[in-house]
C-alpha positions, 0 to 999 in steps of 0.5 A: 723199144717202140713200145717202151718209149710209148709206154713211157710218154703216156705215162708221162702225159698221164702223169702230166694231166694228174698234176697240180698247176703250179702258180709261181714260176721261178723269174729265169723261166721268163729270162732265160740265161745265156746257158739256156740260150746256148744250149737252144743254139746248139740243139738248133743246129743238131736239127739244122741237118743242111745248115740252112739255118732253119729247122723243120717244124716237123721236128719241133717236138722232138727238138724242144723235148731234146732240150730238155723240156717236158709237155704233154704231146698235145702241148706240142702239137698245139705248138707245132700246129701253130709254128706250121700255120705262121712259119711255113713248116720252116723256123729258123733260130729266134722263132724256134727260140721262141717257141722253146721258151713258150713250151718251157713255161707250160712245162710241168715241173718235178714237183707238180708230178711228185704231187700227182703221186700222192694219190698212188702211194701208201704212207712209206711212199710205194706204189698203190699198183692196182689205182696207178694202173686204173688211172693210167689207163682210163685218163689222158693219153690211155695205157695198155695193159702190156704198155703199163706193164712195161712201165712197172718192169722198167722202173724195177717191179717184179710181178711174181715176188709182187715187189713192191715200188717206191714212187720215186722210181718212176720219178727217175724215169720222168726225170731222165726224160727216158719218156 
């Protein structure tokens, strides 16, 4: 399973790099609602293992994928670097809220991945296999052969009756955030 959920985040990450930068953003990522911020309290005080009222900054990453909200690991530790240096490895709610808000706004979006497809895919929308590996395997956060393959074999591809696949299965796995 380690090696699946690696395979997984550097494909995401790859896929990230691919993607178009999107220019608009929607106005309730600059305001998040009170869902939003209920949703950040609780996944606080799941991380706010001794309810002290503070998290480490250590789980930062884990704790801003656990809401929901997918950036590539440099993102975040760009952001964990940054919470360790002005909060003394300690965030209690609002900075943590904060810092949430932050990766959710350079988040990369369904469609900005969907985007980053088109450039593996035939005219029916399969996997053109061959290109999707080069380029998961020589940009961003670099693949293995065998973490490619379990990419492939995750997302229903079987290599001895060559089956071919619909782009959209992969989609599946970045939007379940199996990555």
């Amino acid at each position: 399973l380690p090696t699946q959920n690696a395979s997984h985040r550097k494909t995401q990450n790859a896929l990230v790099y691919m993607a178009i930068k999107e220019e608009a953003t929607n106005c309730s990522d600059d305001q998040p609602d009170e869902q939003w911020d209920k949703q950040m309290q609780q996944i606080f005080q799941v991380y706010d293992k001794k309810s002290t009222g503070t998290i480490s900054t250590d789980e930062l990453s884990d704790a801003i994928r656990s809401c929901g909200v997918r950036c590539t690991d440099d993102q975040l530790s760009a952001l964990k670097e940054n919470a360790d240096a002005q909060h003394n490895g300690r965030l209690a709610f609002p900075v943590f809220a904060e810092y949430v808000n932050k990766a959710r706004s350079t988040e990369i979006r369904d469609a900005q991945i969907s985007a980053a497809f088109e450039m593996f895919v035939d005219e029916n929308g399969f996997l053109k296999v061959e290109k999707f590996k080069h380029a998961l395997m020589t940009l961003g956060d670099k693949l293995t052969k065998d973490e490619f393959e379990t990419v492939l074999k995750d997302a229903g591809f079987d290599d001895k009756s060559n089956t071919p696949i619909h782009y959209t299965k992969i989609m599946q796995l970045v939007q379940n955030n199996v990555f």
